[in-house]
C-alpha positions as a Markdown table, in Angstrom:
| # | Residue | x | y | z |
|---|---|---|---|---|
| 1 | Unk | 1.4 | -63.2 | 76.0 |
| 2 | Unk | -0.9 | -63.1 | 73.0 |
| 3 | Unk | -2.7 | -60.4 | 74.1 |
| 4 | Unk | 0.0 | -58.6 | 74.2 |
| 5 | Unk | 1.9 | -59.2 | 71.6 |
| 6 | Unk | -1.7 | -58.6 | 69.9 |
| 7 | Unk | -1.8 | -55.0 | 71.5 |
| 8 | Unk | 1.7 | -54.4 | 70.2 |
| 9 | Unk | 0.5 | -55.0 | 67.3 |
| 10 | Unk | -2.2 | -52.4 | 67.5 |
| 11 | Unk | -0.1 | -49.8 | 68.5 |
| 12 | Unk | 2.4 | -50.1 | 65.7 |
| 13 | Unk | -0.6 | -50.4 | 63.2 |
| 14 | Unk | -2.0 | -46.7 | 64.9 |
| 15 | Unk | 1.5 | -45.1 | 65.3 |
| 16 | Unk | 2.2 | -46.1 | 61.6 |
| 17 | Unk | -1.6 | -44.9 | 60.3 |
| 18 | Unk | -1.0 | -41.8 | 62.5 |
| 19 | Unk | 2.2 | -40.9 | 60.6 |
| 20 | Unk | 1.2 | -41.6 | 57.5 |
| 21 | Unk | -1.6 | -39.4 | 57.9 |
| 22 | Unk | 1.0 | -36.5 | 58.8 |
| 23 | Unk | 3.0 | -36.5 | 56.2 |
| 24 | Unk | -0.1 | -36.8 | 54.3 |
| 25 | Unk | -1.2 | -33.4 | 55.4 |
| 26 | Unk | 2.0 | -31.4 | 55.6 |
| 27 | Unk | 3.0 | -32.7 | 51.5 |
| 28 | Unk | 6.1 | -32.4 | 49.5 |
| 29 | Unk | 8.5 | -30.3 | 50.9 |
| 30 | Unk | 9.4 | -26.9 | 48.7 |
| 31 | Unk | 12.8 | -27.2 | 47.0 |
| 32 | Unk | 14.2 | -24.2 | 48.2 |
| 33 | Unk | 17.8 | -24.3 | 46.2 |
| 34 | Unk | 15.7 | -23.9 | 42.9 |
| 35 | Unk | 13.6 | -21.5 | 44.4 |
| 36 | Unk | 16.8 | -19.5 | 45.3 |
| 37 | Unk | 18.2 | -19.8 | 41.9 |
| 38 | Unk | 15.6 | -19.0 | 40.1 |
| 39 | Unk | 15.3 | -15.7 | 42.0 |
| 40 | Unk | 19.0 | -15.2 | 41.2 |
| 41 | Unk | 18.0 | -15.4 | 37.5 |
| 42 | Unk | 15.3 | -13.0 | 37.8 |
| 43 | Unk | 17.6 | -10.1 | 39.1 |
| 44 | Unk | 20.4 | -10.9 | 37.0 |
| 45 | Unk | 17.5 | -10.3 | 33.9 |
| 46 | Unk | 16.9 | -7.1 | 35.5 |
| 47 | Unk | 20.4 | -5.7 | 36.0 |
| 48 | Unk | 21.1 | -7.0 | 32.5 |
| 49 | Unk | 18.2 | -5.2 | 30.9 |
| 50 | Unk | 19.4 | -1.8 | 33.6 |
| 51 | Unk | 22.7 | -2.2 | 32.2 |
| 52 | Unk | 21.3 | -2.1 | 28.4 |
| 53 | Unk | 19.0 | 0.3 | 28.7 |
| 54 | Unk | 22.6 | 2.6 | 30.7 |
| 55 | Unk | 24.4 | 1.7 | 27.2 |
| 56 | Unk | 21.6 | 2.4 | 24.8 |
| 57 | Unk | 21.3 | 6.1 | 26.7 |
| 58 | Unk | 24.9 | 6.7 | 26.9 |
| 59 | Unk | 25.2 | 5.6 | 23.3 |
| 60 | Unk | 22.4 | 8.4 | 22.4 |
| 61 | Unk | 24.3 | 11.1 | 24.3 |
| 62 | Unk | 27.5 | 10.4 | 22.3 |
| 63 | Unk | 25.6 | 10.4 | 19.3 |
| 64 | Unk | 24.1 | 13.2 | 19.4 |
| 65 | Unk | 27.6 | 15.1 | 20.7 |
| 66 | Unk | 29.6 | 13.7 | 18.0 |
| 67 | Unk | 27.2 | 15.1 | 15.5 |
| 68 | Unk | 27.0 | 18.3 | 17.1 |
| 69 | Unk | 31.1 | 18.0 | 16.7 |
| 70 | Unk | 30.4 | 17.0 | 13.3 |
| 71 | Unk | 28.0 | 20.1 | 12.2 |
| 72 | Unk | 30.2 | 22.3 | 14.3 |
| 73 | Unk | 33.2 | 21.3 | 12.5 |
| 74 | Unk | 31.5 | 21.8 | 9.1 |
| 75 | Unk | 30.3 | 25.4 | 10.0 |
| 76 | Unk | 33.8 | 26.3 | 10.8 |
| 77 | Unk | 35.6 | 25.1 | 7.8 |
| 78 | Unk | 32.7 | 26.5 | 5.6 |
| 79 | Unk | 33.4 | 29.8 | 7.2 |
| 80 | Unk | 37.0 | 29.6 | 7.1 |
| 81 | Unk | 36.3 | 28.6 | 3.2 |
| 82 | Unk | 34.7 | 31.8 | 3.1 |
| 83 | Unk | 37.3 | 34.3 | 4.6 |
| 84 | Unk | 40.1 | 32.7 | 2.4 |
| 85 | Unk | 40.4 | 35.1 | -0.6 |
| 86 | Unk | 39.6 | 38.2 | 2.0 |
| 87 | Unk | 42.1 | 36.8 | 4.4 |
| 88 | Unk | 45.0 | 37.9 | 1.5 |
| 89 | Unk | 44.0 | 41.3 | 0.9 |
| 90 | Unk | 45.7 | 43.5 | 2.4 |
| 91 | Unk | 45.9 | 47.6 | 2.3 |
| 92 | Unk | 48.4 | 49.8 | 4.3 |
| 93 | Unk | 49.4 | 53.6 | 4.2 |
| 94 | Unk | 53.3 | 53.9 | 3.5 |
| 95 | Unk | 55.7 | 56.9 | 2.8 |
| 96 | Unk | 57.5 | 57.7 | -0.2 |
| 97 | Unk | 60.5 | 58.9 | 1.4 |
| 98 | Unk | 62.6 | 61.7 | 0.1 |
| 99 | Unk | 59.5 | 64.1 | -0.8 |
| 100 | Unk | 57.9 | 66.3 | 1.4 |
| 101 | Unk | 55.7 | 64.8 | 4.6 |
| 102 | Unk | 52.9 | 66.4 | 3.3 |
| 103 | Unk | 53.2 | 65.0 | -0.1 |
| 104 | Unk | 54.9 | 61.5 | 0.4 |
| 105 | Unk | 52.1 | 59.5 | 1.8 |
| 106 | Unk | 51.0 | 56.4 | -0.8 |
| 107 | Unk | 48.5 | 54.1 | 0.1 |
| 108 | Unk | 49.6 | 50.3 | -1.1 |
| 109 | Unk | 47.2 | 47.8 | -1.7 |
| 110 | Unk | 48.1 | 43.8 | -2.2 |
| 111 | Unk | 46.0 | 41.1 | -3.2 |
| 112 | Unk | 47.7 | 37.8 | -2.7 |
| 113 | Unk | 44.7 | 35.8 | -3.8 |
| 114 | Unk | 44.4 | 34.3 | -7.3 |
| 115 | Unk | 41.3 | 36.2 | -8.0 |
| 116 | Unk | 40.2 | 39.7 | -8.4 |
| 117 | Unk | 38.2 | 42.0 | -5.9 |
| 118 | Unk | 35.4 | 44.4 | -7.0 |
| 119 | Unk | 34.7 | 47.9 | -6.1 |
| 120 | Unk | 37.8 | 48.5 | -3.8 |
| 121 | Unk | 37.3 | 51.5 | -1.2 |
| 122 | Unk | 39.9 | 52.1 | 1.1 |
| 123 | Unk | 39.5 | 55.1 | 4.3 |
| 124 | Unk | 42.7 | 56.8 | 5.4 |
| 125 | Unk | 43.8 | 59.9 | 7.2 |
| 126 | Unk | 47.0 | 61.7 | 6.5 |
| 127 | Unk | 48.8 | 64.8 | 8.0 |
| 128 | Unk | 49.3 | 68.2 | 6.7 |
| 129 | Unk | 50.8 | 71.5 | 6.9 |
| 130 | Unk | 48.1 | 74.4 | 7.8 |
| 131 | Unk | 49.0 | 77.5 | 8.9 |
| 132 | Unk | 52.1 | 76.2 | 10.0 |
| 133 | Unk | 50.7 | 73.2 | 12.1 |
| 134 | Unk | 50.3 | 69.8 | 10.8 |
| 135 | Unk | 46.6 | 69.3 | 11.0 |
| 136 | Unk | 45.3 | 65.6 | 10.6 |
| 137 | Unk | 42.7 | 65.1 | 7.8 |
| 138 | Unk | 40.5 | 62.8 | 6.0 |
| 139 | Unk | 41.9 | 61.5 | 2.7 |
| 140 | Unk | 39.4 | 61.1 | -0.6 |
| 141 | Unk | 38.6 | 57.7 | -0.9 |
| 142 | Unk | 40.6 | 55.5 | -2.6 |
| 143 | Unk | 38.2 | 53.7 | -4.9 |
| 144 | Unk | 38.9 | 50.8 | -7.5 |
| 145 | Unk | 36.2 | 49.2 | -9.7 |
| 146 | Unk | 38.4 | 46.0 | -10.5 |
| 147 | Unk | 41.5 | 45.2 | -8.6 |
| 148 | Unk | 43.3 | 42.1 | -9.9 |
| 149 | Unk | 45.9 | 39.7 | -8.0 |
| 150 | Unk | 48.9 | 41.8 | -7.3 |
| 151 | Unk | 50.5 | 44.7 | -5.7 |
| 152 | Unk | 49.9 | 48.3 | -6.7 |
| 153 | Unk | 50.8 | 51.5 | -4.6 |
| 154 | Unk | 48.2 | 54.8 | -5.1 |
| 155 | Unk | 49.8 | 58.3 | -4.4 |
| 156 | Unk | 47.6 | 61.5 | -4.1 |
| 157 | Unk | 46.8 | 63.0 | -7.4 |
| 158 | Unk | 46.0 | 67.4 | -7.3 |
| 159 | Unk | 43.4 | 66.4 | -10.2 |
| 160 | Unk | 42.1 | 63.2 | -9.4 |
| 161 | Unk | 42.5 | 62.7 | -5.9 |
| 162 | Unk | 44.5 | 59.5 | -6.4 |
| 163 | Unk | 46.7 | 58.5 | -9.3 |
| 164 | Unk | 45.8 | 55.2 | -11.3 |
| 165 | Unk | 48.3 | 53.1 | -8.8 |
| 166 | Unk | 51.8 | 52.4 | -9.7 |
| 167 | Unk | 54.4 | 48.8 | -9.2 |
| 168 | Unk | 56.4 | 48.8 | -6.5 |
| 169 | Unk | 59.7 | 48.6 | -8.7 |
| 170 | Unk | 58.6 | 52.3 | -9.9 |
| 171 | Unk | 59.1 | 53.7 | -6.5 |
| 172 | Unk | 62.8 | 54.3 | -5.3 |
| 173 | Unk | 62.3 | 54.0 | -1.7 |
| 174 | Unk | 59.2 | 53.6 | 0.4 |
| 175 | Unk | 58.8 | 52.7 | 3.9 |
| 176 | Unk | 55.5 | 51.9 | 5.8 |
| 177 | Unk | 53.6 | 53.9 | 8.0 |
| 178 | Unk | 53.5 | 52.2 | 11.6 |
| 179 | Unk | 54.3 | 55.2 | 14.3 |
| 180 | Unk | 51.3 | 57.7 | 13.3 |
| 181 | Unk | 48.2 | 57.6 | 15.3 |
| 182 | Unk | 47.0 | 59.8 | 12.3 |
| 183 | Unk | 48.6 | 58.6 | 9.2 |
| 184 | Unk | 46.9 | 54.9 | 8.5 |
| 185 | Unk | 44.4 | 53.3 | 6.5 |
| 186 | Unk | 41.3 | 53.4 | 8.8 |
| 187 | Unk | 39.5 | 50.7 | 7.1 |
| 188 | Unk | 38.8 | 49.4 | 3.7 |
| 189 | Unk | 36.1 | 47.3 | 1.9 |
| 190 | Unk | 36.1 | 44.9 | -1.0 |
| 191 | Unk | 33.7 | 42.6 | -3.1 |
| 192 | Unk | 35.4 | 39.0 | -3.5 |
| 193 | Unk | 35.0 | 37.2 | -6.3 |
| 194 | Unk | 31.7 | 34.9 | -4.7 |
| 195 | Unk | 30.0 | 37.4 | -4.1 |
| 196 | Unk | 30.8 | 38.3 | -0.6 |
| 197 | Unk | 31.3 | 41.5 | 0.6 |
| 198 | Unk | 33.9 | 42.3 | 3.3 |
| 199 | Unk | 35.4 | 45.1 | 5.5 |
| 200 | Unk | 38.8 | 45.1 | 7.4 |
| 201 | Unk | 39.2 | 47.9 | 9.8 |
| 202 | Unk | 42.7 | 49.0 | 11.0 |
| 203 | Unk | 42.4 | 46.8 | 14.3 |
| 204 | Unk | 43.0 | 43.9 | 11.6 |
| 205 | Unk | 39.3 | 43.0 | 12.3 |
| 206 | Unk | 38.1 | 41.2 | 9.1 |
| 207 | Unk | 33.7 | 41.2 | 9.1 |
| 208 | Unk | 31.5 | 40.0 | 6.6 |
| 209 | Unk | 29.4 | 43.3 | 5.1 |
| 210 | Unk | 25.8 | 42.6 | 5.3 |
| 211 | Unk | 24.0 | 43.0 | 1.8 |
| 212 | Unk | 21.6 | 46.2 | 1.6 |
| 213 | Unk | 17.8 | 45.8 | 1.9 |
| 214 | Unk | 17.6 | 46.3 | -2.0 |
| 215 | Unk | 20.1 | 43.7 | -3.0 |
């Protein structure tokens, strides 16, 4: 019975030494919930700094569009601060109604502005009687060294090609020219008070003159 219970004893102690020495070798077990978390953390940094780095990009993009709004915007309202005195000076062929065709056709010439325009020079054509046929021509040039704000009306002068321009209130009845292919104001050029010089052609086309090589 001793003996036995002495070889029991043995055992155990082996089993027991055996066991210890395995968990000896095969150590702590990994903790794989933090491992798992911490991986978690590391993509959310990464989608985080992806998601920053989307915003800063984007943010660029608009910048850069809003100022090219911006500059846009600028240019346009500079221009259109440009072609405001030229946009209210006007010049149309009308007819002096109740004198002949050949010798009725006034040329009237209206600047709405609140500044004067330099060196007026207006194109026309007109229609006349030749050899019993009316016969479209070229009209002298209607030119004006200083024209101020107002309304004046120019009939054909035998001497001087056109008169020195008349009100409207000293005509008795005029009527514009808007039928003839041949009877119009063809274009007309002007100097407005910055500087700028502009033509208008009879297509209402208003264009900014280019300065000669000289100037």
């Amino acid at each position: 019975m001793v003996r036995q219970s002495l070889a029991v004893d043995d055992k155990a102690e082996r089993d027991s030494h055996t066991t210890g020495q395995e968990a000896t070798a095969q150590g702590p077990r990994p903790d794989t919930s933090r491992s798992g978390i911490m991986r978690s953390m590391e993509w959310l940094s990464v989608a985080v700094a992806l998601l920053a780095l989307i915003a800063a990009v984007w943010a660029m993009v608009e910048l850069r569009r809003m100022k090219r709004t911006a500059q846009h915007r600028d240019a346009v309202s500079q221009q259109e601060g440009r072609r405001r005195q030229a946009n209210e000076v006007m010049a149309w062929m009308s007819a002096e109604l109740g004198k002949p065709s050949d010798r009725s056709s006034v040329i009237e010439v209206h600047n709405r502005s609140g500044a004067p325009i330099y060196d007026l020079v207006v194109i026309s054509s007109d229609l006349v009687y030749r050899d019993q046929r009316r016969v479209r021509v070229d009209n002298p040039r209607l030119t004006v060294r200083i024209f101020p704000p107002g309304h004046l009306i120019y009939g054909l002068d035998p001497e001087h090609a056109w008169d020195l321009g008349r009100r409207p209130d000293e005509y008795e009845r005029l009527r514009p020219v808007t039928m003839s292919p041949d009877r119009r104001v063809t274009a007309f050029e002007f100097t407005d008070a910055s500087g700028t010089r502009w033509r208008r052609y009879e297509d209402g086309v208003l264009e900014e003159v280019a300065p000669e090589p000289d100037e």
